[in-house]
C-alpha positions in Angstrom: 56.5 77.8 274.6 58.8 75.8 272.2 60.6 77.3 269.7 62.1 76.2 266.2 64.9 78.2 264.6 65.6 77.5 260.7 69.0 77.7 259.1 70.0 80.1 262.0 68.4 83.1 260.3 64.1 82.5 261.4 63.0 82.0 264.4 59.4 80.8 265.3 57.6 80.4 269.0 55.0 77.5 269.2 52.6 76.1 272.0 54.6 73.2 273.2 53.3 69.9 271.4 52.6 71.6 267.8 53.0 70.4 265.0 55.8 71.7 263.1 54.6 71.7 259.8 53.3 75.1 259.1 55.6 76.8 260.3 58.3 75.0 258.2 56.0 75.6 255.2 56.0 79.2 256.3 59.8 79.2 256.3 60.1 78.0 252.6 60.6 73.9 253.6 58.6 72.9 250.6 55.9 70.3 250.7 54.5 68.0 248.5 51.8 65.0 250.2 52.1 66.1 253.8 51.1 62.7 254.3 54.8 61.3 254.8 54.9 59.5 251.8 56.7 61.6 248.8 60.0 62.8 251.2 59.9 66.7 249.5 59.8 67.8 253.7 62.8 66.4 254.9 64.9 68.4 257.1 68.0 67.9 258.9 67.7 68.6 262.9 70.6 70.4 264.0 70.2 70.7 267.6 67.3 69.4 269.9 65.9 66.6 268.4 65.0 65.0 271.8 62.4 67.8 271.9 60.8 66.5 268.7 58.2 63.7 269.1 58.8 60.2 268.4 59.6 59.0 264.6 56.6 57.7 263.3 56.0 54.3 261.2 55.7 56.7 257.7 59.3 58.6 258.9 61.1 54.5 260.0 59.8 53.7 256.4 61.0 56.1 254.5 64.3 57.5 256.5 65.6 54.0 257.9 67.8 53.9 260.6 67.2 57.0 263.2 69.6 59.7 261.9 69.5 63.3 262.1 66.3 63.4 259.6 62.8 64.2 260.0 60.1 64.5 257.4 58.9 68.2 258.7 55.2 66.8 257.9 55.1 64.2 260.6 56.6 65.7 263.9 55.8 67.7 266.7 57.9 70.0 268.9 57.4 68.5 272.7 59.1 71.6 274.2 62.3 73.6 274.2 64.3 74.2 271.4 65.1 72.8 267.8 67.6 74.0 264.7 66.4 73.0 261.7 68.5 73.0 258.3 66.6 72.8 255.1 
């Protein structure tokens, strides 16, 4: 099981290689397209973005250069653990 943990206060146990977006929604991450496109999901990974999965060509668009940004609508936890600030 993977788990997320938002702004150190919700935690949230997943199947390892779910997506993450419902359960960000859940957690008040607000959404607007959910097709990686408008940037209203973007979060900031704290801790344990290697266990996220692989930026995808909407996130490189939008984001740019690999940071510490995801767009909560386009990743998936692989496994483990990831902090998530919003």
């Amino acid at each position: 099981m993977a788990k997320l943990i938002f702004n150190d206060v919700e935690e949230v146990e997943l199947p390892d290689g779910s997506e993450i977006a419902e359960p960000a929604q859940d957690a008040g991450i607000p959404f607007g397209c959910t097709e990686g496109v408008c940037g209203t999901c973007i979060v900031e990974i704290e801790e344990g973005m290697e266990n996220l999965s692989e930026y995808t060509v909407e996130e490189e668009d939008f984001l740019g250069p690999i940071d510490n940004e995801r767009m909560a609508c386009q990743c998936k936890i692989k496994s483990g653990t990831v902090k998530i600030r919003y």
